[in-house]
N, C-alpha and C positions, 0 to 999 in steps of 0.2 A: 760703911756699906759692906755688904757682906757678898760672896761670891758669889752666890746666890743671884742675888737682888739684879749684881753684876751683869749675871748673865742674860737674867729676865731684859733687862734693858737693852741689853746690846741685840737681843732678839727681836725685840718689840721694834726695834729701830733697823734692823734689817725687813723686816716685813713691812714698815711702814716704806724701807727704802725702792725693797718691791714693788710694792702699790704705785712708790711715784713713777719707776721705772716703768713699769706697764700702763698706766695713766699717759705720762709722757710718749710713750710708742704710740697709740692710739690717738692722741692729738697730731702727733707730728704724721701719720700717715693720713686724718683728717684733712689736716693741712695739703698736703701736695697732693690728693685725691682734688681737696676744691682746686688748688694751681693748675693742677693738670685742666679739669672741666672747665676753667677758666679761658685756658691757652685753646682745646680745641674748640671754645663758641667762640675764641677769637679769632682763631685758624679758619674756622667755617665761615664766619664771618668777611671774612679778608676774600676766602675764595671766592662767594658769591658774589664782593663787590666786583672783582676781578672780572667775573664770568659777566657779569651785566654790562661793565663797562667794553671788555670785548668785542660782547655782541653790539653795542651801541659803536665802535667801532668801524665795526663790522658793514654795518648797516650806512652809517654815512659814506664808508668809501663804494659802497653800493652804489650809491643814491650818484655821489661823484662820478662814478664811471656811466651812469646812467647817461648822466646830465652832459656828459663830457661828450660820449659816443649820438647825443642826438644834436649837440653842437658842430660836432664832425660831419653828418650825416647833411644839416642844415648850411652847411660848407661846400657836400660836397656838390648838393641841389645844385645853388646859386653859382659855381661854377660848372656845373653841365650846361645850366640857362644859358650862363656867357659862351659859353661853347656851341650853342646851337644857336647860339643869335648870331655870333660871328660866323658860320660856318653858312646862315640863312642869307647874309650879307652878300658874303663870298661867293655863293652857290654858282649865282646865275655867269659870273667868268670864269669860274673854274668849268662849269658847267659847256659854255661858251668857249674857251681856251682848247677843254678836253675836244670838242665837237672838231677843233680847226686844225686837232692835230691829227686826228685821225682821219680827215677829210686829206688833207696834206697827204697823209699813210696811203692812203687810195688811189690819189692825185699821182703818186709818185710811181706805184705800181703801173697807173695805167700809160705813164710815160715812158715805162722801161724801166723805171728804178727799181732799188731794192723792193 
């Protein structure tokens, strides 16, 4: 083989080496182009489930305090009830009691007393 020849080849083979070289770049930045687009519709992905679930969330401990605060409320009814029932019970000797002491208060003025 002649030096020649030599050199033709060893040129042919670096432009061939080229080619793959630049061939190579252009798949390998293909590649992590699609990884990337891959990662953020799985990013996206990820958030929106987050965001839905959040709000679902969100939304039951709503519903919870809802339900909690008209159980509260429906507590605190039936203990006024008891309270004015007891209180209706009561009424007529406290009512009675009040009257005898202040007649007493009266009573006691008109004797001299305090």
């Amino acid at each position: 083989m002649k030096l020649s020849e030599a050199l033709e080849v060893l040129l042919k083979a670096e432009d061939e080496a080229v080619e793959a070289k630049t061939l190579a770049e252009r798949e390998a930045k293909a590649i992590i182009q699609k990884a990337h687009d891959e990662y953020a519709r799985t990013e996206d992905s990820s958030l929106n489930e987050a965001r839905v679930s959040a709000a679902r969330q969100m939304e039951d401990a709503r519903l919870s305090a809802e339900k909690e605060s008209q159980h509260i409320a429906a507590l605190a009814d039936v203990s006024v009830s008891r309270m004015i029932e007891q209180f209706e019970k009561r009424e007529p000797g406290l009512i009675a009691r009040f009257a005898d002491a202040l007649a007493a208060r009266y009573a006691a003025r008109d004797n001299g007393g305090a």
